[in-house]
C-alpha positions in Angstrom: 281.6 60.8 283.3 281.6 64.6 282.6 284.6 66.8 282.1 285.5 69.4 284.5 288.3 71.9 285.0 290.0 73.0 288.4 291.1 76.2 289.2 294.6 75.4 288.1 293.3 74.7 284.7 293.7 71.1 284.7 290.6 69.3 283.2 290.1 65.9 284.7 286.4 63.6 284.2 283.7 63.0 287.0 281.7 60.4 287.7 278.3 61.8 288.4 277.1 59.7 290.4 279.6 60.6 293.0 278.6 64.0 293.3 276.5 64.3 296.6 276.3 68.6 296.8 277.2 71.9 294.6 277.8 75.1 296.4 278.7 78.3 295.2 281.1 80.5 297.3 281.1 82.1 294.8 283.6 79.5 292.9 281.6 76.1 292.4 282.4 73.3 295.4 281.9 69.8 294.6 281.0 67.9 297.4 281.2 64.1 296.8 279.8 60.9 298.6 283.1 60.2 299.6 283.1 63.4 301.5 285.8 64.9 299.3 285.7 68.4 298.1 286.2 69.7 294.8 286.7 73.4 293.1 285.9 73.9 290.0 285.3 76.5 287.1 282.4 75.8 285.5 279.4 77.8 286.8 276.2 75.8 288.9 274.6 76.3 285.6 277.2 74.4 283.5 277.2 71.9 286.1 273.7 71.7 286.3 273.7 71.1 282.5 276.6 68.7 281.6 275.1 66.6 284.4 272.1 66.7 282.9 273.0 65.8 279.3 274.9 62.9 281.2 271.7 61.5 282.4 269.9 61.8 279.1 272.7 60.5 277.1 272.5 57.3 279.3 269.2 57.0 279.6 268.4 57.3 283.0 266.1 60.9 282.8 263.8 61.3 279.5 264.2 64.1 277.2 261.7 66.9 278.1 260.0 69.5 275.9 259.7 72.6 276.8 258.0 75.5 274.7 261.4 77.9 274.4 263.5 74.1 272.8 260.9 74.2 270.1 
């Protein structure tokens, strides 16, 4: 689960795995498999990010090394 905020400012958590498509219009939509949409504040690169660290902290992508994390 990651933590995301709606436009309202109310934070609420996500499971990842139900997020099918992000958009930007130019606020980030959440589509998810359930065909629900979702606004949210965080930037496609904070998305991108949290969901990332997500799948690292579970285990499911590897950690990878790249010259500028050095």
């Amino acid at each position: 689960m990651i933590e995301l905020t709606k436009l309202n400012g109310q934070t609420f958590l996500l499971n990842v795995a139900l997020i099918e498509q992000a958009e930007a219009f130019p606020d980030t939509t959440l589509t998810l498999s359930n065909g629900k949409k979702i606004v949210i504040k965080e930037s496609m690169e904070e998305l991108n990010h949290l969901t990332s660290a997500f799948y690292r902290r579970i285990g499911l992508i590897g950690l990878t090394t790249k010259e500028e994390d050095k």
